[in-house]
C-alpha positions as CSV (number, residue, x, y, z in Angstrom):
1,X,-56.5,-259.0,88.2
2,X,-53.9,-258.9,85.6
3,X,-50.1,-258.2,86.7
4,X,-47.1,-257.1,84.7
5,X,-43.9,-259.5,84.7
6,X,-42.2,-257.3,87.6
7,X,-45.3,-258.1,90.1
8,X,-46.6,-254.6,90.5
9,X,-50.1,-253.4,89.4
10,X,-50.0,-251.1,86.0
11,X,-51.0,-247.6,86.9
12,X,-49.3,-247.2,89.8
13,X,-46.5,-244.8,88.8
14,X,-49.3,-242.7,86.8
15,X,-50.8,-242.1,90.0
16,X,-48.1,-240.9,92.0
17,X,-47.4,-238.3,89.5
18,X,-50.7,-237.6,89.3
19,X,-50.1,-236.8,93.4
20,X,-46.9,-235.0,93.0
21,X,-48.7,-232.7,90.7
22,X,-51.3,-232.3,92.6
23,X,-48.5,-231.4,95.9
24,X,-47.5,-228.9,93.3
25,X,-49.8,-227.1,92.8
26,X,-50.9,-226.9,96.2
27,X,-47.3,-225.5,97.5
28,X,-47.1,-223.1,94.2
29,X,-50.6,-221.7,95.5
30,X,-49.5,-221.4,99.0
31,X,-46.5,-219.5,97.9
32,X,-48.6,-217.2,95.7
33,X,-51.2,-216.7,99.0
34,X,-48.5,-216.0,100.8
35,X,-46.3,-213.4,98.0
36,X,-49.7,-211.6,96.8
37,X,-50.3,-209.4,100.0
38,X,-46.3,-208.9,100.6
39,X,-45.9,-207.6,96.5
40,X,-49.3,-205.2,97.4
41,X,-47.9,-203.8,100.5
42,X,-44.2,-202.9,98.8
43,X,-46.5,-201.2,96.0
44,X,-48.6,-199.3,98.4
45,X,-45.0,-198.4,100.3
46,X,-43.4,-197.3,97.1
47,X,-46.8,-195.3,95.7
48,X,-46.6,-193.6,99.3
49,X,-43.3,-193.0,99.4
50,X,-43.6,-191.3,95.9
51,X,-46.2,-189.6,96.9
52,X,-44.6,-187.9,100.3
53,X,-41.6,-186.5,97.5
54,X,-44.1,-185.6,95.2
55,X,-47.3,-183.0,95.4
56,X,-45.7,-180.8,98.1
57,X,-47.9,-177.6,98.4
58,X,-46.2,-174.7,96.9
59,X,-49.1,-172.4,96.6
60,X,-52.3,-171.7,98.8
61,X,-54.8,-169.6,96.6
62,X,-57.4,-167.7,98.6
63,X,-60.6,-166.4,96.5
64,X,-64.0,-165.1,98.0
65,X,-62.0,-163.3,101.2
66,X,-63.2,-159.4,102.0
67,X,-63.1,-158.9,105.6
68,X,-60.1,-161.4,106.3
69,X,-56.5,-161.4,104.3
70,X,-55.1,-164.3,102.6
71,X,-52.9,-164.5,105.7
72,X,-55.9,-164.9,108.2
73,X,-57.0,-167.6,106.5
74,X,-53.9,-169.3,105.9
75,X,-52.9,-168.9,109.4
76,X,-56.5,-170.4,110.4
77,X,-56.3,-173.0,108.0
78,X,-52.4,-174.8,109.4
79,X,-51.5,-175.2,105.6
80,X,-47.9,-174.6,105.4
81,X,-45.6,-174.6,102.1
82,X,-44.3,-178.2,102.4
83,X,-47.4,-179.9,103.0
84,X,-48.6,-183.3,101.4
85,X,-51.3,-182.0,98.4
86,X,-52.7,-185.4,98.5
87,X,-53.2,-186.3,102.4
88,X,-54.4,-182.8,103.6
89,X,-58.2,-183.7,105.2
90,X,-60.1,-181.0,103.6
91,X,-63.0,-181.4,106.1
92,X,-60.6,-180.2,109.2
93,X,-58.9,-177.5,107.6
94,X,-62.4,-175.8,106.1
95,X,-63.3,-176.8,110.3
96,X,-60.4,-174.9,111.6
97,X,-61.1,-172.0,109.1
98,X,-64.7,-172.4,110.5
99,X,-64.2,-171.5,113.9
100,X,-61.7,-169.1,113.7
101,X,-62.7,-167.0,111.4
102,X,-66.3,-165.7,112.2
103,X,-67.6,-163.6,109.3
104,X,-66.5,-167.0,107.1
105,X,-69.7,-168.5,106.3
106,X,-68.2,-171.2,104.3
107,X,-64.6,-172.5,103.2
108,X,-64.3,-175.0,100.4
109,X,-61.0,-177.0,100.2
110,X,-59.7,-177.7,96.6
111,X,-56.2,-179.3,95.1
112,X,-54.7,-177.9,91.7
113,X,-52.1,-180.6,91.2
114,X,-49.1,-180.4,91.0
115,X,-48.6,-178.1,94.2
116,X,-51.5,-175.7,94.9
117,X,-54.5,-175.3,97.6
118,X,-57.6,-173.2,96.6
119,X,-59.4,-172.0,99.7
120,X,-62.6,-170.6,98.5
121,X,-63.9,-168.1,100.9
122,X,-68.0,-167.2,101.2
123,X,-68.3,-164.9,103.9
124,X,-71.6,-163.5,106.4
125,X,-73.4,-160.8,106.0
126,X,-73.8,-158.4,109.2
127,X,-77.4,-158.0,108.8
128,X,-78.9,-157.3,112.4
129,X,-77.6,-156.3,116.2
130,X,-79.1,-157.8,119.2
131,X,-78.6,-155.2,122.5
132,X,-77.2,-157.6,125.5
133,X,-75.5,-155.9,128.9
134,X,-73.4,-153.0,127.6
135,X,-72.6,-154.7,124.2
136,X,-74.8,-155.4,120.7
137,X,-73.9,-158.7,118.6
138,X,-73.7,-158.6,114.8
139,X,-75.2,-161.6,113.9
140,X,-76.0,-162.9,110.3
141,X,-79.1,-164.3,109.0
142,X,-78.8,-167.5,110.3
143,X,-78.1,-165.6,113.8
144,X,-74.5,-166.9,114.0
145,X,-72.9,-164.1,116.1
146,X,-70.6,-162.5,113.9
147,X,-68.7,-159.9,116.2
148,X,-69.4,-158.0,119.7
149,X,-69.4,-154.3,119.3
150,X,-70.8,-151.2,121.3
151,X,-73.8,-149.2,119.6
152,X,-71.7,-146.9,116.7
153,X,-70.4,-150.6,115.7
154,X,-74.0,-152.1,115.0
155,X,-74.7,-149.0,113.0
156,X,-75.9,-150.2,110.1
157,X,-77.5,-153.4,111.2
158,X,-80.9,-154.5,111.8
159,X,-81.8,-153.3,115.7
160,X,-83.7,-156.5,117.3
161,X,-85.6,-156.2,119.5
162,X,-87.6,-159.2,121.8
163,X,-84.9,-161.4,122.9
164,X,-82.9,-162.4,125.7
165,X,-79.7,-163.9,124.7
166,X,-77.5,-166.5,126.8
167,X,-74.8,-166.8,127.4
168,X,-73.5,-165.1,123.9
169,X,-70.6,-166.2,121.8
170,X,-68.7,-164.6,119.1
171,X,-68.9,-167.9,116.2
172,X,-71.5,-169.4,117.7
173,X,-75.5,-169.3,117.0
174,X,-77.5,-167.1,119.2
175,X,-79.2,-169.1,122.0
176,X,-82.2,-168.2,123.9
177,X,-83.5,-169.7,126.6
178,X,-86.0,-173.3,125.9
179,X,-88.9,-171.4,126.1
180,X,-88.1,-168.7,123.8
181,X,-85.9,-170.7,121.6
182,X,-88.5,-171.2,118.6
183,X,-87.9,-167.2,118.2
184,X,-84.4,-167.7,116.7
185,X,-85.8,-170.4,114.0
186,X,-88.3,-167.5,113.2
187,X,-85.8,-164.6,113.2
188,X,-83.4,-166.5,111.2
189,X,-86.4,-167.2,108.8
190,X,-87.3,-163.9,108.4
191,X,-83.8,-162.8,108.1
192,X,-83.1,-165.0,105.4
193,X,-86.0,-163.7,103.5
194,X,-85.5,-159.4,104.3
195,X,-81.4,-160.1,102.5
196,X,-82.6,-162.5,99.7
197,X,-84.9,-159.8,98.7
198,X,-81.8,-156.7,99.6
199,X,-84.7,-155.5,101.6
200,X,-82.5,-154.6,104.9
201,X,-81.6,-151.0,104.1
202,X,-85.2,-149.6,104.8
203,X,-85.8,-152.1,107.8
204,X,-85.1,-150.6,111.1
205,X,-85.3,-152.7,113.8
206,X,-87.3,-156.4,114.3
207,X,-89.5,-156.5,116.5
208,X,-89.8,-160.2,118.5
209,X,-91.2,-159.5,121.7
210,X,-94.8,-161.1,120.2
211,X,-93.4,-164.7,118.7
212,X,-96.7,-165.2,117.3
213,X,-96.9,-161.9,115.4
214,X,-93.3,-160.4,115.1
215,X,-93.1,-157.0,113.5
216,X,-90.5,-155.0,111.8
217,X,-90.6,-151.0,110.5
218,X,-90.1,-150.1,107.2
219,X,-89.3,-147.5,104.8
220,X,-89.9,-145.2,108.2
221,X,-93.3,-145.0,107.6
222,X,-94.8,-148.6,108.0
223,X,-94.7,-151.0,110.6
224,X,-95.3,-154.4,109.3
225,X,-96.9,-157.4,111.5
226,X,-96.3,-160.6,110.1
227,X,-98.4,-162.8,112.2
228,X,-97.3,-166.6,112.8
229,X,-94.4,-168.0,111.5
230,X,-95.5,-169.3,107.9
231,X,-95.3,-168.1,104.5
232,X,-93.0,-164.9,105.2
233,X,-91.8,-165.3,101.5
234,X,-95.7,-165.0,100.3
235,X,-96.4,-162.4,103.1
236,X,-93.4,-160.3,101.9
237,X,-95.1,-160.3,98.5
238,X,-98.2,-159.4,100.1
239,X,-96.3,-156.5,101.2
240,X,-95.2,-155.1,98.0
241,X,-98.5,-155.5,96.6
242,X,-100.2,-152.8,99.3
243,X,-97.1,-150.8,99.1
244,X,-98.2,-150.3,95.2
245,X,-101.5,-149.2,96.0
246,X,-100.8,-146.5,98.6
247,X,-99.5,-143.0,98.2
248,X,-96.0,-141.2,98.9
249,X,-97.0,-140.1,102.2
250,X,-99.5,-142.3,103.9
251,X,-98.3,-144.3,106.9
252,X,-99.9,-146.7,109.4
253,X,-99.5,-150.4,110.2
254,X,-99.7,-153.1,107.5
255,X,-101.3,-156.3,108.7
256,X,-100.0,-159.4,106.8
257,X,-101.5,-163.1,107.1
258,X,-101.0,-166.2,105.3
259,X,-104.6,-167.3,104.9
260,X,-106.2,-164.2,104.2
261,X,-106.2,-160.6,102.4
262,X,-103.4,-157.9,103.8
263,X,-105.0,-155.4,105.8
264,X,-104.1,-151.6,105.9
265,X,-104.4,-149.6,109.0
266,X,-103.9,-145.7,108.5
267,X,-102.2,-143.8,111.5
């Protein structure tokens, strides 16, 4: 081994700054690990902070509301001018709305920057009445009980007839007891159906004592059986179809099935 005149081995001072950058770099990286997440949470402070003196509500729109005013559903709703338009949860407020407010069907939450909440309104139909104690219950056609009335108040409404209710609940869905609950998943059906085809102003009253052939009068001439609960959309159109082929003033019972030919039974 060759050594220089002083005694020491050449290469040794290269090496130590080799080290000292290396202890560099190391302490620079430390320091950055260490200033990244401190520099992110003063940005996140000063974007909040901006953000709580910014986008303060203004203006709450209301569009879709008939039965309820703009103040119902404000009221229902907790917005207040003042408000943060960025960190309301839209989810609770069209909740709120929900359950307050029971002819809303649905509420949809919207922001219109710089200051304004849209609160669009869909509301329920009051399609039938359901007779329980010495009241009648609007519901709609997903039997959500829309309002307690006496009998002038369901005027109007589809009478139904065939059910027991328990326990009922103005916002709530009409419950029956276990045994008889698959008649609300067929009512509901069958209500859906009657207002999709604006069919309920020559309907009378439902008839649901039978679950496996529920019934309904029409036009004041007819009554209608409907048989199981299947196809009511393609028994409906069955319907229209006989109703084509008979004369002004003929009445009797209209058998309708989903597997076979409508059947007409004279009175």
């Amino acid at each position: 081994m060759t050594s220089g005149a002083n005694g020491r081995t050449p290469g040794r001072p290269e090496q130590s700054r080799q080290r000292d950058r290396t202890v560099r770099r190391r302490r620079r990286r430390r320091r950055s690990t260490l200033f990244k997440p401190i520099v992110y949470i003063i940005m996140v402070a000063v974007m909040a902070a901006g953000i709580s003196v910014f986008f303060k509500i203004s203006h709450i729109e209301i569009k879709g509301n008939i039965r309820y005013t703009a103040g119902d559903i404000i009221a229902a709703s907790g917005l207040k001018e003042g408000d943060n338009l960025i960190f309301i949860n839209a989810f609770q407020i069209s909740n709120k709305i929900f359950r307050q407010l029971p002819y809303v069907h649905e509420a949809t939450i919207s922001r219109r920057l710089p200051d304004t909440v849209v609160i669009g309104i869909e509301e329920s139909y009051p399609l039938a009445s359901v007779a329980f104690g010495a009241g009648y219950y609007i519901i709609d056609k997903n039997c959500k009980i829309l309002e307690k009335t006496d009998r002038s108040g369901s005027i109007g409404t589809i009478t139904v007839k065939g059910i027991e209710p328990i326990l009922p609940k103005v916002g709530e869905r009409l419950a029956l007891s276990q045994e008889a609950h698959h008649k609300v998943t067929y009512l509901s059906e069958l209500l859906t159906a009657i207002l999709s085809r604006q069919m309920q102003a020559d309907i009378g009253d439902i008839d649901m004592t039978d679950s496996g052939n529920a019934a309904f009068s029409y036009l004041g001439r007819f009554t209608i059986e409907l048989g199981k609960q299947e196809g009511i959309d393609y028994k409906l159109e069955q319907l229209d179809e006989v109703l084509s082929q008979l004369s002004a003033g003929e009445t009797g019972r209209i058998i309708l099935a989903a597997d076979r030919e409508p059947h007409f039974i004279p009175n």
